[in-house]
C-alpha positions as CSV (number, residue, x, y, z in Angstrom):
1,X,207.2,263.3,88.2
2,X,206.1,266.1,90.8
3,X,209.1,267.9,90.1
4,X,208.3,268.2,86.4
5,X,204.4,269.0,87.2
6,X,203.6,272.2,85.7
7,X,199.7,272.9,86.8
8,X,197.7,275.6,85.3
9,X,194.6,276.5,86.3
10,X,192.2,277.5,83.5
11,X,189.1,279.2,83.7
12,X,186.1,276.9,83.8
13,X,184.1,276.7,80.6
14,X,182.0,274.3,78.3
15,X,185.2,272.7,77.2
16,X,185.8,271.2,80.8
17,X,182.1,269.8,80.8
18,X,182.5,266.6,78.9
19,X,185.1,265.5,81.2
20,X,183.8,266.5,84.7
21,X,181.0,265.0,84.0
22,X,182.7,261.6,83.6
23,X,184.0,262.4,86.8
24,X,181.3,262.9,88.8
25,X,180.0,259.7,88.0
26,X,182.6,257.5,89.7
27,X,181.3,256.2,93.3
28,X,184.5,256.8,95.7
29,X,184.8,260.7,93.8
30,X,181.0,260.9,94.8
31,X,181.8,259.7,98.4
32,X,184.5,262.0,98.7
33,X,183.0,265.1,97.8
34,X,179.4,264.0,99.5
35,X,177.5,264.1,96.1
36,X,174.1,262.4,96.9
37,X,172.0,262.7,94.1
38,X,172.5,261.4,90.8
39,X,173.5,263.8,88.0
40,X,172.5,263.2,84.2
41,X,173.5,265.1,81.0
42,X,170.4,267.3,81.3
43,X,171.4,268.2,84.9
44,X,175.1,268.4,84.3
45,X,174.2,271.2,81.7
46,X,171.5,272.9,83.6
47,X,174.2,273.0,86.4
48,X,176.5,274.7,84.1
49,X,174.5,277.4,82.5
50,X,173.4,278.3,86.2
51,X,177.2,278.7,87.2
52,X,177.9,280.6,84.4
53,X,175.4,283.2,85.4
54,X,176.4,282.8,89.4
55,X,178.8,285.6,90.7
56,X,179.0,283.8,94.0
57,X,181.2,281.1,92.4
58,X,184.9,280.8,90.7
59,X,185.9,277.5,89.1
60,X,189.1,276.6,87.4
61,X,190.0,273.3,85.4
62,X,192.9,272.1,86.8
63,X,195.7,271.2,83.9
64,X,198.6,269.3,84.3
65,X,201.2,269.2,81.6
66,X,198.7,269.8,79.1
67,X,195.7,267.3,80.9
68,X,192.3,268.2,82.2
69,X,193.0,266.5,85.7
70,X,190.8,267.9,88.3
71,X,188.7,270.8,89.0
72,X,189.2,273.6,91.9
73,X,187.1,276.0,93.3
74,X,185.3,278.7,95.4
75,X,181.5,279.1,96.1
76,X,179.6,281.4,98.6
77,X,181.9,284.2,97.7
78,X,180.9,287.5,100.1
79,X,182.7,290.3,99.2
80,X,181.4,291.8,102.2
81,X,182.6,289.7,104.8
82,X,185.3,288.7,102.6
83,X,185.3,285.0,102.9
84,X,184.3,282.0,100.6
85,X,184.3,278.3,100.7
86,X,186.7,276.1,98.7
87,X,186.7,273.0,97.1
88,X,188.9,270.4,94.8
89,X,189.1,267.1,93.4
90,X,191.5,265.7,91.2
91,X,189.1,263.6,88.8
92,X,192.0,261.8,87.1
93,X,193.1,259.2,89.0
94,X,196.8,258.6,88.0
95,X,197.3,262.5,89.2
96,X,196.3,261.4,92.8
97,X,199.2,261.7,95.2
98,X,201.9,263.7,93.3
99,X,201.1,267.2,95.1
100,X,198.5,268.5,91.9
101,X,196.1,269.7,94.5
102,X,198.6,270.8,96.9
103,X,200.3,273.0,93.8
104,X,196.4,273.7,92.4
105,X,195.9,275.7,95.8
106,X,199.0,277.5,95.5
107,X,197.6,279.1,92.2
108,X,194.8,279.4,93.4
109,X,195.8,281.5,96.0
110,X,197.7,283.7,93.5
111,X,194.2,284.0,91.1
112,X,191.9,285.0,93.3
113,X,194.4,287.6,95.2
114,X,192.6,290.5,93.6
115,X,189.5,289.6,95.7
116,X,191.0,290.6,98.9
117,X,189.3,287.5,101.0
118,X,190.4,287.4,104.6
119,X,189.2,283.7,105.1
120,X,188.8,280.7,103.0
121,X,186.7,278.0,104.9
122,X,186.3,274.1,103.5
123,X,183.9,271.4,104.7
124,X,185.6,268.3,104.2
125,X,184.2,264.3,105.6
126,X,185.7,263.3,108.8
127,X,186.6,260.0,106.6
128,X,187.9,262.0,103.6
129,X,191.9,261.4,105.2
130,X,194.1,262.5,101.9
131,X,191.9,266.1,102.1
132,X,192.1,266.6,105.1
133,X,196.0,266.4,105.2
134,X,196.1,268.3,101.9
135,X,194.4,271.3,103.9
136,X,197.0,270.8,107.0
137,X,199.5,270.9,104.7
138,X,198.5,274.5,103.1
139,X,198.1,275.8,106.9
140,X,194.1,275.4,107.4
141,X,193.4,275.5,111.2
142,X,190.4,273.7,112.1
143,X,187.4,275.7,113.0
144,X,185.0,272.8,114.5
145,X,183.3,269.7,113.6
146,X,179.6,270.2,111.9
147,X,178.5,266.5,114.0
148,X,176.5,263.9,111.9
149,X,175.6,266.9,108.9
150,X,175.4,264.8,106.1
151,X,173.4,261.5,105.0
152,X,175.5,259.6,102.8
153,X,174.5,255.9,102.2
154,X,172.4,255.8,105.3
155,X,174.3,257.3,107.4
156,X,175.3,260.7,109.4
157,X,178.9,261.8,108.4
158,X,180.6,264.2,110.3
159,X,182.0,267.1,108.8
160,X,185.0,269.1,109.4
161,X,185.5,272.5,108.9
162,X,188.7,274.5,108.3
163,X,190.2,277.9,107.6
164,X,193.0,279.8,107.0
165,X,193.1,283.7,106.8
166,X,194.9,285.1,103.7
């Protein structure tokens, strides 16, 4: 099937809402991406009307052959150092493990050329394996370990930080 992927990235908007928020509800998805506090409707739309008005922040719904699967991102954009922090997940599970994030970076990378950003940094669980390789995989170098800098279920999770310069 990963030959046959075609992945589009398509800008983030109320239509993608509905979905994520589904999303964000599942436990492992929350785990993965360090989510702590619980998220309603109320919050889920007050979250998106703040985004909306956020130029710090680019966010793309990730569409494979046709299907909302994931969502992919960049926050802390500074156009004056010229770095900003990404983000994915792939909130459909049957998309998991057949390169969608791997080929969601790639246009990515291609979208946000017009930026000019040096560095792109993640912060990714020391426990969160599949990301991690993901980012080896695209050629992020690690930067250093951010020790015991997250509760998550009582307790300290280590976080791992990597780059790579554009």
């Amino acid at each position: 099937m990963q030959s046959q992927l075609k992945i589009k990235l398509e800008k983030f908007d109320r239509t993608f809402l509905k979905k994520t928020f589904l999303w964000i509800q599942d436990t492992e998805l929350r785990n993965d991406f360090l989510l702590t506090l619980s998220v309603d409707v109320q919050t889920h739309e007050k979250w998106y009307n703040n985004y909306i008005e956020d130029q710090t922040q680019n966010i793309y719904a990730i569409v494979a052959n046709g299907i909302h699967v994931g969502n992919i991102g960049l926050k802390f954009i500074d156009l004056s150092n010229n770095n900003a922090e990404t983000w994915i997940y792939i909130g459909d599970a049957s998309y998991k493990g057949q390169g969608v994030a791997y080929k969601s970076y790639q246009e990515l990378f291609n979208k946000i050329s017009h930026l000019k950003l040096n560095k792109i940094y993640a912060h990714v669980a020391d426990f969160n394996l599949s990301s991690l390789k993901l980012y080896e995989k695209l050629g992020f170098e690690l930067e250093g370990t951010l020790r015991k800098q997250v509760r998550l279920n009582d307790q300290y999770i280590d976080l791992i930080r990597l780059s790579i310069f554009l």
